[in-house]
N, CA, C and O atoms as CSV, one atom per row, in Angstrom:
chain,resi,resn,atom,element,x,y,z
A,1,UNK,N,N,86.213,26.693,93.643
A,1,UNK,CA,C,85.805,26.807,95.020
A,1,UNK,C,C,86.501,25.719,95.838
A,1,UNK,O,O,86.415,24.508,95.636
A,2,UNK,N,N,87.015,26.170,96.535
A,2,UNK,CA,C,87.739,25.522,97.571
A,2,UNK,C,C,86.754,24.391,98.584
A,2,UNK,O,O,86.276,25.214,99.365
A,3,UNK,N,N,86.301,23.315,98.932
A,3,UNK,CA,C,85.665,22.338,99.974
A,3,UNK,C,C,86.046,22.052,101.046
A,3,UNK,O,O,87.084,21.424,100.835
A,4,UNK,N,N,85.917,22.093,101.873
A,4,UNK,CA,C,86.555,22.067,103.600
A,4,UNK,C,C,85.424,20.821,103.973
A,4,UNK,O,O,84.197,20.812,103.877
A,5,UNK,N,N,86.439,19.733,104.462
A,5,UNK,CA,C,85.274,18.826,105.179
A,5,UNK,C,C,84.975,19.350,106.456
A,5,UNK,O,O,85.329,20.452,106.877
A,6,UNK,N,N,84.330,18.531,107.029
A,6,UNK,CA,C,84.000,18.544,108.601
A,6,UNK,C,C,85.203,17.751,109.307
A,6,UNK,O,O,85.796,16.908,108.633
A,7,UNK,N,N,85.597,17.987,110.658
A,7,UNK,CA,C,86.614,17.306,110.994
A,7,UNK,C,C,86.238,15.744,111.720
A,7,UNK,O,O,85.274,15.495,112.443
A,8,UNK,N,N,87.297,14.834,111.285
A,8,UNK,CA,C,86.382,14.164,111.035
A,8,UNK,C,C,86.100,12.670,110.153
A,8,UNK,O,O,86.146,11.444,110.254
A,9,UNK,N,N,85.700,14.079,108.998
A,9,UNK,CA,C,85.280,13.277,107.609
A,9,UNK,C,C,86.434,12.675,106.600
A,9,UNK,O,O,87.470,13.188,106.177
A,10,UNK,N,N,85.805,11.305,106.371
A,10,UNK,CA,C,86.360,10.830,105.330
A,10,UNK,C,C,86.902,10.735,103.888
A,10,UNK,O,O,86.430,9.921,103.094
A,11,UNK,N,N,87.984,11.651,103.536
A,11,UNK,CA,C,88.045,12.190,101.800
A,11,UNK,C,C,86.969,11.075,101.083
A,11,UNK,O,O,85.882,11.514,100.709
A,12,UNK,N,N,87.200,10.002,100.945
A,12,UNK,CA,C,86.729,9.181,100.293
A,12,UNK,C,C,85.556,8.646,99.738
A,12,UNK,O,O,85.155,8.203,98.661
A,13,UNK,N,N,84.957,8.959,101.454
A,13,UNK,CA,C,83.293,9.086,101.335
A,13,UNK,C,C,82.543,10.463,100.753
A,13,UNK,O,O,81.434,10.619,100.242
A,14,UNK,N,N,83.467,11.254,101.009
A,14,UNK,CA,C,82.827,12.439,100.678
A,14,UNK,C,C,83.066,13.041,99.276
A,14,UNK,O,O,82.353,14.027,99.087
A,15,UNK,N,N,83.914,12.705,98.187
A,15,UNK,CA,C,84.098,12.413,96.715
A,15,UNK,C,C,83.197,11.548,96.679
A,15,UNK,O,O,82.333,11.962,95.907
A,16,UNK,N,N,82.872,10.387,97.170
A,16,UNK,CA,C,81.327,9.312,96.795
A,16,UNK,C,C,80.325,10.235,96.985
A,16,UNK,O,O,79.884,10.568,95.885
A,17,UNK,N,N,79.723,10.843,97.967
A,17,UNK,CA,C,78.500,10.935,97.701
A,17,UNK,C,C,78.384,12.600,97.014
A,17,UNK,O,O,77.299,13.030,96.621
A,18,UNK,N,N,79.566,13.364,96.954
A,18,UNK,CA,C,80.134,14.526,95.821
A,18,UNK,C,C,78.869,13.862,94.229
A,18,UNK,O,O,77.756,13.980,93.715
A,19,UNK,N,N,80.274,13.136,94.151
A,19,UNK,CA,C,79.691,12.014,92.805
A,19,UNK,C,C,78.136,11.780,92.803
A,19,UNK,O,O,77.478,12.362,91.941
A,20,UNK,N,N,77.655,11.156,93.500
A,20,UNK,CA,C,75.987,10.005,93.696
A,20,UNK,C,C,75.388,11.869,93.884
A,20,UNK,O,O,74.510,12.207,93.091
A,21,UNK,N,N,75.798,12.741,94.714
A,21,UNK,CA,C,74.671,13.666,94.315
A,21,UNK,C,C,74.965,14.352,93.411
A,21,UNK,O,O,74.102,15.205,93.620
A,22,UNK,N,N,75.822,14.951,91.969
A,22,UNK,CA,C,75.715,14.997,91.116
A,22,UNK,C,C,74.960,14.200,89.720
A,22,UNK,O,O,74.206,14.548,88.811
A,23,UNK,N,N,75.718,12.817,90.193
A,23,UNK,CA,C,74.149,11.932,89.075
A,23,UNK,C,C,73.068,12.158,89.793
A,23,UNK,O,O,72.171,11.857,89.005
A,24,UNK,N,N,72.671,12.422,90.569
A,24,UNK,CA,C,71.176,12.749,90.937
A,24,UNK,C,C,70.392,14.060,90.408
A,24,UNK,O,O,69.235,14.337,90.091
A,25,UNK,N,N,71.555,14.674,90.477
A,25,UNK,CA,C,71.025,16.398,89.911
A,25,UNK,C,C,70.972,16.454,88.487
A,25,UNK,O,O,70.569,17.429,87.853
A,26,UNK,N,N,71.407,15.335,87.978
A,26,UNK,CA,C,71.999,15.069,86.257
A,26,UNK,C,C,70.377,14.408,85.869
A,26,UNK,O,O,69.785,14.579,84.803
A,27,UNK,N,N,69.873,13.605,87.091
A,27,UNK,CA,C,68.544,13.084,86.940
A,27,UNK,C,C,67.359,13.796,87.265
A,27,UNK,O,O,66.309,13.160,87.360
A,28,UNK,N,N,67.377,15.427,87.510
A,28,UNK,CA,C,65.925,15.710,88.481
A,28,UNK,C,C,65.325,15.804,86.744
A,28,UNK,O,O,64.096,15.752,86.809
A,29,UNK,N,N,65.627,15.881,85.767
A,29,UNK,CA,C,64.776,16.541,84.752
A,29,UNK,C,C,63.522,15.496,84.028
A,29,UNK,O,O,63.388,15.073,82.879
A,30,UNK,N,N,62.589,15.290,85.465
A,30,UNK,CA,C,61.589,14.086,84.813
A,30,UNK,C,C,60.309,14.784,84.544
A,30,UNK,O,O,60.354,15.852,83.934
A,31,UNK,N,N,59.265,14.337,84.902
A,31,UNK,CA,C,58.227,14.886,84.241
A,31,UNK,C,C,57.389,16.028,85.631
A,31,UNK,O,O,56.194,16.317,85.688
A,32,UNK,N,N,58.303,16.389,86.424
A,32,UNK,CA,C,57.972,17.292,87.824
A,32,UNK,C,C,59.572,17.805,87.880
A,32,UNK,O,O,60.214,17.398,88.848
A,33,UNK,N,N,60.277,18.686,86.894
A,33,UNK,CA,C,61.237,18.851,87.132
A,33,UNK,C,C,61.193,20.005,88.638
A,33,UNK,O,O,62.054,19.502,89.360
A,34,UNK,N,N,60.883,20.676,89.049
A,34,UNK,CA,C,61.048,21.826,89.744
A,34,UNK,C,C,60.638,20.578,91.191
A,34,UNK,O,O,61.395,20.281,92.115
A,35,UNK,N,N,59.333,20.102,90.965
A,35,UNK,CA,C,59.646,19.657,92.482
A,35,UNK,C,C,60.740,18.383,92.861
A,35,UNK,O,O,61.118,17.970,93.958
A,36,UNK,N,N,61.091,17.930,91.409
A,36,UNK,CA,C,62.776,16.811,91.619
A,36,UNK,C,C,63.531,17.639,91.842
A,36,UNK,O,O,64.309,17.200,92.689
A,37,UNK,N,N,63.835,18.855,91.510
A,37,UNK,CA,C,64.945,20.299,92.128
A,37,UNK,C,C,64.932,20.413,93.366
A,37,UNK,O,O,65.961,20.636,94.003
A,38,UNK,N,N,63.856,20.290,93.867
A,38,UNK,CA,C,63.771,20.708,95.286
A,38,UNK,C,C,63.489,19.399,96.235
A,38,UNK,O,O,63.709,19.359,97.446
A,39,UNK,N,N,63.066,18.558,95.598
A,39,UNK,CA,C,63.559,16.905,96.552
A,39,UNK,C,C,65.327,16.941,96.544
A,39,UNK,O,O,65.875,16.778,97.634
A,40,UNK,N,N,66.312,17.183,95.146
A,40,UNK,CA,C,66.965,17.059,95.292
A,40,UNK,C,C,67.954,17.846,96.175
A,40,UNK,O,O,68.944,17.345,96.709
A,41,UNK,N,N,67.525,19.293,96.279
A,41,UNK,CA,C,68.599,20.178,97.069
A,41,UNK,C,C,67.848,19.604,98.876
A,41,UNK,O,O,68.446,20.085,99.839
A,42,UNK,N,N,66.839,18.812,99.141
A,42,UNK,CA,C,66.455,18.561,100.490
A,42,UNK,C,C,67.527,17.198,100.330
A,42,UNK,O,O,68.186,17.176,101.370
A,43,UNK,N,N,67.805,16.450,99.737
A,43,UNK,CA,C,68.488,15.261,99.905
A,43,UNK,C,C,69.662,15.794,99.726
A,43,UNK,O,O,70.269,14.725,99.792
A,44,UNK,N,N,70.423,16.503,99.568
A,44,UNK,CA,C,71.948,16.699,98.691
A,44,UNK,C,C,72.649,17.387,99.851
A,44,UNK,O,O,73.866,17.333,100.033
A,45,UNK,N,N,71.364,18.358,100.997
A,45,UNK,CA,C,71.889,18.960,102.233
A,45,UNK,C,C,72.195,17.940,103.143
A,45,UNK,O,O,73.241,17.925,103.790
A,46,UNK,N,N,71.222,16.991,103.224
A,46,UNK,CA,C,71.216,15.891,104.190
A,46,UNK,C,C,72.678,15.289,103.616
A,46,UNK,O,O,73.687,15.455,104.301
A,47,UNK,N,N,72.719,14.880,102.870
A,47,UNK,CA,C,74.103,13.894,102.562
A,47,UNK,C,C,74.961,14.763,102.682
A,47,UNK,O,O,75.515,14.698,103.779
A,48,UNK,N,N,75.441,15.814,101.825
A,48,UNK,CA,C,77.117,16.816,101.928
A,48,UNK,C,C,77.020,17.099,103.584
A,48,UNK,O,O,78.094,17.172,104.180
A,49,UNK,N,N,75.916,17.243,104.262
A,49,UNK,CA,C,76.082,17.705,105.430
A,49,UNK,C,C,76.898,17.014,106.415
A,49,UNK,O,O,77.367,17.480,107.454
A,50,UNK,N,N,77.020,15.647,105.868
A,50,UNK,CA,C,77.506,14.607,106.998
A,50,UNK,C,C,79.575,14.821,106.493
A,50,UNK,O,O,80.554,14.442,107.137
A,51,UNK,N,N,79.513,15.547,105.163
A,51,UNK,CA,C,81.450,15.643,105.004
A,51,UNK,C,C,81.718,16.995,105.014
A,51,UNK,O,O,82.865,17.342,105.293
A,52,UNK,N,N,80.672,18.031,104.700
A,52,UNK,CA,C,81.431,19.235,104.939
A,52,UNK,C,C,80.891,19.744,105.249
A,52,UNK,O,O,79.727,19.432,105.503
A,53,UNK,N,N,81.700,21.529,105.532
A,53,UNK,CA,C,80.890,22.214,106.848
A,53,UNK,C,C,79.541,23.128,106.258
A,53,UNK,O,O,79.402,23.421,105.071
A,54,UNK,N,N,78.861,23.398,107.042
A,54,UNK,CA,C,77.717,23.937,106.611
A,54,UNK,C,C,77.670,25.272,106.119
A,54,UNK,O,O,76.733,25.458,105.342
A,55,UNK,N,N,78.513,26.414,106.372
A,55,UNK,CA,C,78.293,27.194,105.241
A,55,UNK,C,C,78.792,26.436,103.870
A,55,UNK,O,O,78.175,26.700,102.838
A,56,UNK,N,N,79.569,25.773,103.834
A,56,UNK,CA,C,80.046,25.758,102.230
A,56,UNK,C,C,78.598,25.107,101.658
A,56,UNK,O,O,77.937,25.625,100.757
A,57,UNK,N,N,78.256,23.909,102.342
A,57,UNK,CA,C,76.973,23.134,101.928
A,57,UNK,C,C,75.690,24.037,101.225
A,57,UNK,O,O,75.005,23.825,100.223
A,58,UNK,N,N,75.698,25.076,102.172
A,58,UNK,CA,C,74.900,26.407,101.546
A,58,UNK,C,C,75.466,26.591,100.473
A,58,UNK,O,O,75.037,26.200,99.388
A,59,UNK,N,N,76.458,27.187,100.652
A,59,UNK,CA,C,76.784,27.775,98.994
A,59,UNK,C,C,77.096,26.932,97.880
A,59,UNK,O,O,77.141,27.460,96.769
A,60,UNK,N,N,77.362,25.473,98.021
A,60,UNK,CA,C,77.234,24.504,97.058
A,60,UNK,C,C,75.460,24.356,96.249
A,60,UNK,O,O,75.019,24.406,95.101
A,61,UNK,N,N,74.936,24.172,97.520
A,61,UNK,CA,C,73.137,24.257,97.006
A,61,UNK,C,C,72.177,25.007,96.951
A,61,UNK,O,O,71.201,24.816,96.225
A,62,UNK,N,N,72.400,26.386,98.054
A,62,UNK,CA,C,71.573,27.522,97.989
A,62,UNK,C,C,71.812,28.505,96.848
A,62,UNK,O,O,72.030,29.683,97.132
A,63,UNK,N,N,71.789,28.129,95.658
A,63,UNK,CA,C,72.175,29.226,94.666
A,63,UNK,C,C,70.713,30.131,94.308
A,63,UNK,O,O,69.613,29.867,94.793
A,64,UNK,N,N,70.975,31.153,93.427
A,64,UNK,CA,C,69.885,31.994,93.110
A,64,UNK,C,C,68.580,31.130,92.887
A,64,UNK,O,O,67.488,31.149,93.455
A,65,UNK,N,N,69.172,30.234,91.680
A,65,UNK,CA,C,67.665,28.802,90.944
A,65,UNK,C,C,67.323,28.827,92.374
A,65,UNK,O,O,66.473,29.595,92.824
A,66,UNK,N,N,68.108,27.834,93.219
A,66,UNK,CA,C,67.530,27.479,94.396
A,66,UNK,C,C,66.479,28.359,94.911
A,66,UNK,O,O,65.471,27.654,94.959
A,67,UNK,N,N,66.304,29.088,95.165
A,67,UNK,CA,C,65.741,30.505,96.069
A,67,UNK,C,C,64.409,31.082,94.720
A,67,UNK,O,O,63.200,31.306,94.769
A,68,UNK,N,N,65.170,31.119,93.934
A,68,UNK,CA,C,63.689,31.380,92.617
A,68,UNK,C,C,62.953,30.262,92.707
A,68,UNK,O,O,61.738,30.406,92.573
A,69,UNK,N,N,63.536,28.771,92.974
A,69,UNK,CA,C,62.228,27.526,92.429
A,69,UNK,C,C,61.535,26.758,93.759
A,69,UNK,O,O,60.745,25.817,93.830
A,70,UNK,N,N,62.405,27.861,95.112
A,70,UNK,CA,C,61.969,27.205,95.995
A,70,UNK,C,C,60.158,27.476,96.138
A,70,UNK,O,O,59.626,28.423,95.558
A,71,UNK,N,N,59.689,26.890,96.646
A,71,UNK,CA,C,58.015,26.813,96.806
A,71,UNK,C,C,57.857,27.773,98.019
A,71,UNK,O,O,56.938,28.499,97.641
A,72,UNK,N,N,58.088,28.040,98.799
A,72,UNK,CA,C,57.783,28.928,99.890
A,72,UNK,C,C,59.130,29.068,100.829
A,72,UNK,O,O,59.395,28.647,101.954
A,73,UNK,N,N,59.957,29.951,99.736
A,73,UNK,CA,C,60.884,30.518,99.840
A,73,UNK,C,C,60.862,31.451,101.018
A,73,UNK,O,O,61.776,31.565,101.835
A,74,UNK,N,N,59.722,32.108,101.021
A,74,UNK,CA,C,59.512,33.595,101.767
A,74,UNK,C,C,59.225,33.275,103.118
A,74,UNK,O,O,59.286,34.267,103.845
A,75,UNK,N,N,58.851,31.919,103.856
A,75,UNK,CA,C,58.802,31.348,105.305
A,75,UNK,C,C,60.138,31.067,105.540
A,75,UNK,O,O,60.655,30.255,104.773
A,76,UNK,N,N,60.976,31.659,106.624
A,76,UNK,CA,C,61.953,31.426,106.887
A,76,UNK,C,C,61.978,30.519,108.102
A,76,UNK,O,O,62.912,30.609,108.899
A,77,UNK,N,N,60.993,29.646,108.278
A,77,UNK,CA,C,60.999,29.149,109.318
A,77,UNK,C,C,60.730,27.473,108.148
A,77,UNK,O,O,61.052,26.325,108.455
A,78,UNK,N,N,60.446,27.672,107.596
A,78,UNK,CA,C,60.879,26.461,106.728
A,78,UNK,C,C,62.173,25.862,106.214
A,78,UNK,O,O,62.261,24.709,105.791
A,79,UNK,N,N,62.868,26.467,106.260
A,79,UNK,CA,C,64.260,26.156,105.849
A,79,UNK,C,C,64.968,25.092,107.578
A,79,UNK,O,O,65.512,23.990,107.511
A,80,UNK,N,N,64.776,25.673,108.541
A,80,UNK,CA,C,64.715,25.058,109.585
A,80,UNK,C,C,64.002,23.895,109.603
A,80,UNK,O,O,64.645,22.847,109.673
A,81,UNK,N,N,62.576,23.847,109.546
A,81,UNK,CA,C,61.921,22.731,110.130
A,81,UNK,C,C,62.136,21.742,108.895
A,81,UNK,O,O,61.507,20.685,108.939
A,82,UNK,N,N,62.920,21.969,107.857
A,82,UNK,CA,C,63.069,20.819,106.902
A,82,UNK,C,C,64.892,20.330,106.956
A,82,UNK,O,O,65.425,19.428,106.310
A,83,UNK,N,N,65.385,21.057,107.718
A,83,UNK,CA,C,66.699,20.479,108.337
A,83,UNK,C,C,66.876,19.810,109.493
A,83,UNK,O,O,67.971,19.364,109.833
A,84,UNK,N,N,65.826,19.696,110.164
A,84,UNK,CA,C,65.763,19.539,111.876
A,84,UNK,C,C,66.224,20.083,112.740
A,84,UNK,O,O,66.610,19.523,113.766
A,85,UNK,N,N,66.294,21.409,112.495
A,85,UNK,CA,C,66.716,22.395,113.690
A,85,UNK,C,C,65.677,22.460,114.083
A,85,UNK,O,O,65.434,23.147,115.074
């Protein structure tokens, strides 16, 4: 898959926090794995969001898991009010 930053963005920073949110996702498996899944895809949007553009950010973190382990998947007005739109 191809990555497109935002224009803008810094290669450099954005391989860093690439990296820092992969060891994070390497870490959700604690003793609440599903809700560390879903702290982590709320933190992983916030950070990729600041180097690349927002569809890709979707399709880096909105995968199927995502959407099966989300908790109230089916309010589409949640996906908003936890991005700050």
């Amino acid at each position: 898959m191809e990555i497109r930053l935002r224009p803008g963005a810094i290669l450099d920073q954005a391989v860093t926090t690439l990296r820092e949110q992969l060891g994070a996702l390497q870490n959700v498996y604690t003793s609440t794995p599903v809700d560390s899944y879903v702290n982590w895809t709320d933190e992983a949007y916030r950070q990729l969001s600041n180097y690349v553009l927002p569809s890709q950010v979707e399709s880096l973190i909105e995968t199927k898991r995502y959407w099966a382990l989300r908790p109230d998947a089916s309010n589409s007005g949640w996906i908003a009010a936890t991005r700050g739109a």
